[in-house]
N, C-alpha and C positions, 0 to 999 in steps of 0.2 A: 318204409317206402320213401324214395328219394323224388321232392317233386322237381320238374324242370321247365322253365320257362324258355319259349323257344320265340326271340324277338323275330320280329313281322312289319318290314315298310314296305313303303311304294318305291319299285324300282329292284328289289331283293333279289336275289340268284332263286328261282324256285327250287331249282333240283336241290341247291344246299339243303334250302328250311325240309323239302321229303325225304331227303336221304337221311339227315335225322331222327324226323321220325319213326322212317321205318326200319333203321338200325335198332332206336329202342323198342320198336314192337319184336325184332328180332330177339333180343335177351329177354326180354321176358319171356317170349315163348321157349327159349332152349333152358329157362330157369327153371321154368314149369316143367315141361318135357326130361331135361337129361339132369337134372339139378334136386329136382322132386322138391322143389318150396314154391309152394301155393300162392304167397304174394306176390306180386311183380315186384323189380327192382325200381323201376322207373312212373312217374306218373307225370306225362306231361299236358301241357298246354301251349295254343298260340296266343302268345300277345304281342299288343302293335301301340303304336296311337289313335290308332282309330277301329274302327269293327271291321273293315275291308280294303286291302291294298290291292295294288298292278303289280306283279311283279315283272323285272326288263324283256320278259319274253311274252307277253301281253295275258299271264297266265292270272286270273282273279283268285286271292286266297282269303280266305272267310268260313266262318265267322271267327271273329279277333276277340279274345278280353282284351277289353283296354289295361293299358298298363295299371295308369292307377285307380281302376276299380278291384288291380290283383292283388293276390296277397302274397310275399315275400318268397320265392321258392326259393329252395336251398342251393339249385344251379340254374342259372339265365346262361342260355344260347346265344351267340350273337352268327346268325350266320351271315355269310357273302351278302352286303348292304347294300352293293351296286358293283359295275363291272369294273376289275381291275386294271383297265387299259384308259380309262378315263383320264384327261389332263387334269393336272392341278389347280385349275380356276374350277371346274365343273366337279370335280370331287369337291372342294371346300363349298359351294352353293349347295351340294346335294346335304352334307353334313348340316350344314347351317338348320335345315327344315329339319332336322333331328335331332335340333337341341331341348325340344322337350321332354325326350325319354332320358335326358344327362340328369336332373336331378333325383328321381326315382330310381336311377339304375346306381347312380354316388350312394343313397342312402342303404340301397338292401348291401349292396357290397360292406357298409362301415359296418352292417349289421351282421356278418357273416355268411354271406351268399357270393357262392364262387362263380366268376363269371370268366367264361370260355367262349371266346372267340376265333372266328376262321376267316382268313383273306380281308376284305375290305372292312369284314366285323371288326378290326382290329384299329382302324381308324377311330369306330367310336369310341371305343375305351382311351386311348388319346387324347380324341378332343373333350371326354369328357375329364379328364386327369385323371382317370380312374387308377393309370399304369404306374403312376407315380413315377417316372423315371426307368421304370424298370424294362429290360430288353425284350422287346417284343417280335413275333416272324408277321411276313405278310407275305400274299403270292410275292414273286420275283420282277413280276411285269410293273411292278405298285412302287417298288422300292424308291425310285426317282421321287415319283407323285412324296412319297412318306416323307423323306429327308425334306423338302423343299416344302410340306404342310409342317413339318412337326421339326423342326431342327434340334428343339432341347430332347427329344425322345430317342432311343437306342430303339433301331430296326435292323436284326440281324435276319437275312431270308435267306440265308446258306440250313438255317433249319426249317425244320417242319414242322416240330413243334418244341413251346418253351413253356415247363411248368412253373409257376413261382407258388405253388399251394392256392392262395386263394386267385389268383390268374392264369388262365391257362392260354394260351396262343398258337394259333395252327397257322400255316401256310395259304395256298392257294384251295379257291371254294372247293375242289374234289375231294381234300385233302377233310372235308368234315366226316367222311367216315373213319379215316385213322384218329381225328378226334374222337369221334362218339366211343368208338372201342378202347381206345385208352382212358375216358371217363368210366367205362365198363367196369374197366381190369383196376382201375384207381378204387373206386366206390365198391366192390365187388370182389375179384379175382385175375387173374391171368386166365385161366381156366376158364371162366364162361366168357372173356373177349376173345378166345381164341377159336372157344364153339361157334361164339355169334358168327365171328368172321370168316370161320368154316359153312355155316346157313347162307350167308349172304356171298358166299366167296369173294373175300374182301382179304384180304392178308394183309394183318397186322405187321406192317412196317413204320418204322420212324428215322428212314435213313434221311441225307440231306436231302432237298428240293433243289437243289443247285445242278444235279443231275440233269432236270427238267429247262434250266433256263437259258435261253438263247441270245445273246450278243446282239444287243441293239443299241447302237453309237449314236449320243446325241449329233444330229444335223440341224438344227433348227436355230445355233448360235449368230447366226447372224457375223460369226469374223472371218472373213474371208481370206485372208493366211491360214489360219487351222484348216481351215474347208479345203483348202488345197493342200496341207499337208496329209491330210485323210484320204484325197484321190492316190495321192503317191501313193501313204501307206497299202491301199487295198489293190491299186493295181499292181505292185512291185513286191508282195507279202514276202514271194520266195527267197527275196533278197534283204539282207543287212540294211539296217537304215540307220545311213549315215545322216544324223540330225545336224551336225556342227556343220556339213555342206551344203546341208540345205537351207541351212539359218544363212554361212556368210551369201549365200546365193540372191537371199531377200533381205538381204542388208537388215539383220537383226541378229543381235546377243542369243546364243543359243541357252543360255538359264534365261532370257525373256521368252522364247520360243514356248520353251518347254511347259512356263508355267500359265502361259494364253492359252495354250493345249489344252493344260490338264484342269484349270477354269472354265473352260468352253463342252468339254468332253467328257469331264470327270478321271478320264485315265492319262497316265504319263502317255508321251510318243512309244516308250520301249512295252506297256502294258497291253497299249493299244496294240499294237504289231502281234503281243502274245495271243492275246482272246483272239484276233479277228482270224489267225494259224488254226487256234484251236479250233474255233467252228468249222473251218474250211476240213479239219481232220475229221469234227464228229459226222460232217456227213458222208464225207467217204467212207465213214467205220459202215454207219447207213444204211450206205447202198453200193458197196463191193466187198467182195472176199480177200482181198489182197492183203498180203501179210502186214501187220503196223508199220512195222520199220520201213517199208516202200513207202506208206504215206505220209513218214516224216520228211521223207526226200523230194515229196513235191511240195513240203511248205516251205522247204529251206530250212530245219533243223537237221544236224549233221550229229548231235549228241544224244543220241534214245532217253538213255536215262534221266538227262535234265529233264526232254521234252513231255516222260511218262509223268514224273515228278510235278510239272506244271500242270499236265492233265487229269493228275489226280486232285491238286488244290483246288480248281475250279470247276471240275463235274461233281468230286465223291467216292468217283469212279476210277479204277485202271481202265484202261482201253479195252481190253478183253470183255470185261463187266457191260461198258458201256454198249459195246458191238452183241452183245448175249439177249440185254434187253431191246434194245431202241433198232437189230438191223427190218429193212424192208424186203429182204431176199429171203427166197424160200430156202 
């Protein structure tokens, strides 16, 4: 039997910490049921720092073993520890109060205990240098908040999830059942994560999350040149952006231009222009039937190919894919 320790603060995503749970009550019962072995796979617990937390949806979860009255399990949970849209001052304060489960969770790790985290769980392994350096996912919406908490850390959230053997990392908090099943299919089989996820209708996928993320341009820089290159960008998308006229126009060097931009923004002016097309196409994919090629023509791409080719590096997806899952029309 595999024990698991499933961390528990105040402030926690609660669906994360129950969907765990009851994904593992799931395999064990299809263990028992279509498997015919009498032990369960899983045995778990909640533990916290304390015997009773809030979690952010004012849901009370209890009773907690405290961490270190526990004894070592061989896999610690780390689910969604707070909400992923939180600023980077208020993520680091929320951390800071959960620097007491860093020593305890450094020791079971040195000691062999695999620790799998989801979304914001993935901050603590982090701050606690648990990651060692090593490439971590987190939702999409987080990514900013991660670079700017953790600079020396590798945060790639084009995946969904990243195994290193004794680290495991998942994406965004929903995304802890495709964790729990691939801990299933890890410790277990393919075969009974595929039944579970057949019980729970849950389909086992581990495509990108980048599918899922949505274009959100910092505004909040305070330079008021970029801030106005970003109005042109968004209101003129369908057109070419000629950067060199718009630099000699505000009387600036357009390699000065470019790199106030991409400091201020994170993306070049030409990147920026790309993403902010693309969105504009995935919601038309959305919410119309209209063949692609029409809708590269209202963003201003004249070359399919390129523009399929872009739209596959940054959703996951072809366009077809994209419009099969995510349209809103019946």
């Amino acid at each position: 039997m595999i024990t698991v320790g499933i961390l528990v603060n105040d402030r926690c995503q609660a669906s994360s910490v129950f969907t765990v749970t009851d994904v593992i009550i799931a395999a064990n019962f299809m263990l028992e049921q279509y498997f015919e072995e009498s032990a369960p796979l899983f045995e778990y617990q909640l533990i916290g720092p304390k015997a009773r937390v809030k979690a952010y949806n004012g849901c009370d979860i209890g009773p907690l073993v405290k961490i270190k009255e526990c004894e070592r399990p061989d896999i610690v949970i780390l689910p969604g520890a707070f909400e992923s849209v939180l600023t980077p001052a208020h993520t680091h304060s929320l951390l800071s109060k959960l620097e007491g489960v860093f020593p305890t969770l450094k020791t079971w790790h040195s000691e062999g205990t695999v620790i799998a985290s989801i979304c914001t769980g993935n901050f603590i392994l982090a701050a606690a240098k648990i990651s060692s350096g090593r490439t971590l996912t987190c939702h999409w919406a987080s990514e900013k908040t991660a670079r700017q908490l953790f600079p020396h850390e590798s945060f790639d959230t084009d995946k969904l999830l990243v195994d290193h053997g004794d680290v495991v990392s998942a994406g965004g908090a929903m995304a802890v059942s495709q964790l729990v099943l691939y801990l299933i299919s890890r410790f277990h089989s393919r075969e009974l994560a595929l039944a579970t996820g057949k019980l729970m209708m849950i389909e086992l996928n581990l495509d990108h999350q980048s599918r899922f993320a949505l274009f959100s341009p910092r505004k909040n820089h305070k330079d008021p040149l970029v801030a106005k290159l970003q109005v042109k960008i968004e209101s003129a998308y369908q057109k070419a952006l000629n950067l060199e006229a718009f630099a000699r126009d505000e009387g600036i060097g357009e390699r000065q231009l470019a790199r106030r931009f991409k400091q201020a923004t994170g993306e070049t002016p030409l990147s920026y222009l790309q993403r902010y097309r693309i969105e504009k196409v995935k919601m038309l994919l959305e919410s119309t039937r209209r063949p692609a090629n029409s809708l590269l023509m209202d963003v201003g791409y004249e070359d399919p190919t390129s523009f399929r080719r872009l739209f596959k590096r940054y959703t996951g997806l072809t366009m077809q894919e994209y419009r099969s899952r995510f349209t809103v029309m019946l």
